[in-house]
Residue, then its C-alpha position, 0 to 999 in steps of 0.5 A: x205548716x199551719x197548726x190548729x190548737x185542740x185542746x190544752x195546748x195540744x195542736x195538729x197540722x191543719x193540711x193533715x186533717x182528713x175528717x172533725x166528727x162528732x163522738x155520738x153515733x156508733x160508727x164513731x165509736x168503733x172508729x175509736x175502737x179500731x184505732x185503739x187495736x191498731x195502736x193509732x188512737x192518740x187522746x188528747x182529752x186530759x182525762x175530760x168528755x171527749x167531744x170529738x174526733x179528728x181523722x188524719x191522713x196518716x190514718x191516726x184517730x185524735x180525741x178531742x175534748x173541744x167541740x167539732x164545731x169549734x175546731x171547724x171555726x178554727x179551720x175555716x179562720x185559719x183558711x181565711x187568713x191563708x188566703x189572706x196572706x196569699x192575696x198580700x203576696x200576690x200584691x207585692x210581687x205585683x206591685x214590684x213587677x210594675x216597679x221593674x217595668x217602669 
C-alpha cells in the first residue's frame, strides 16, 4: 500500500487513483457537484483554493488545495521507486538462486 500526500498532511492510496484534474472547466465543476449530492465529495483543502481534483475507484471525489501537477510529480516518483524496489528484489532472489545452484 503506497500512500501519496495531498495536502496538510492528508494522504490517499496511489493504486485507488483513477484521474488528478484541474478544477477550471465546467465538467469539473459538476463533477464536485454531483459527488456532493451523492454525498461522495470529501475536501481535503482546509478551507484554501482547491487546485485540483482526484477521482477514485470507489467513486469518491477528493479536493485538493495542491496543484494536479504536483501530485502527478508525486505519482510518477512513487512509480519509480516501486520499480526500483522491485529491480532490487529481483536481484536478490537472483543472486540467492545462483547461490543455491553452486
Amino acid at each position: 500500500m503506497k500512500l501519496i500526500n495531498i495536502g496538510f498532511g492528508n494522504t490517499v492510496m496511489a493504486e485507488k487513483i483513477v484521474a488528478v484534474i484541474n478544477t477550471g472547466s465546467s465538467p469539473a465543476r459538476k463533477l464536485k457537484e454531483s459527488a456532493k449530492q451523492a454525498g461522495q465529495l470529501i475536501d481535503v483543502t482546509e478551507g484554501r483554493r482547491t487546485r485540483s481534483i482526484l477521482v477514485m475507484d470507489s467513486n469518491h471525489v477528493v479536493l485538493s488545495s495542491v496543484q494536479p501537477e504536483t501530485i502527478s510529480q508525486r505519482l510518477g516518483a512513487l512509480r519509480i521507486e516501486t520499480q526500483l524496489a522491485e529491480i532490487e528484489q529481483l536481484k536478490k532472489s537472483e543472486q540467492s538462486r545462483k547461490k543455491g545452484g553452486q
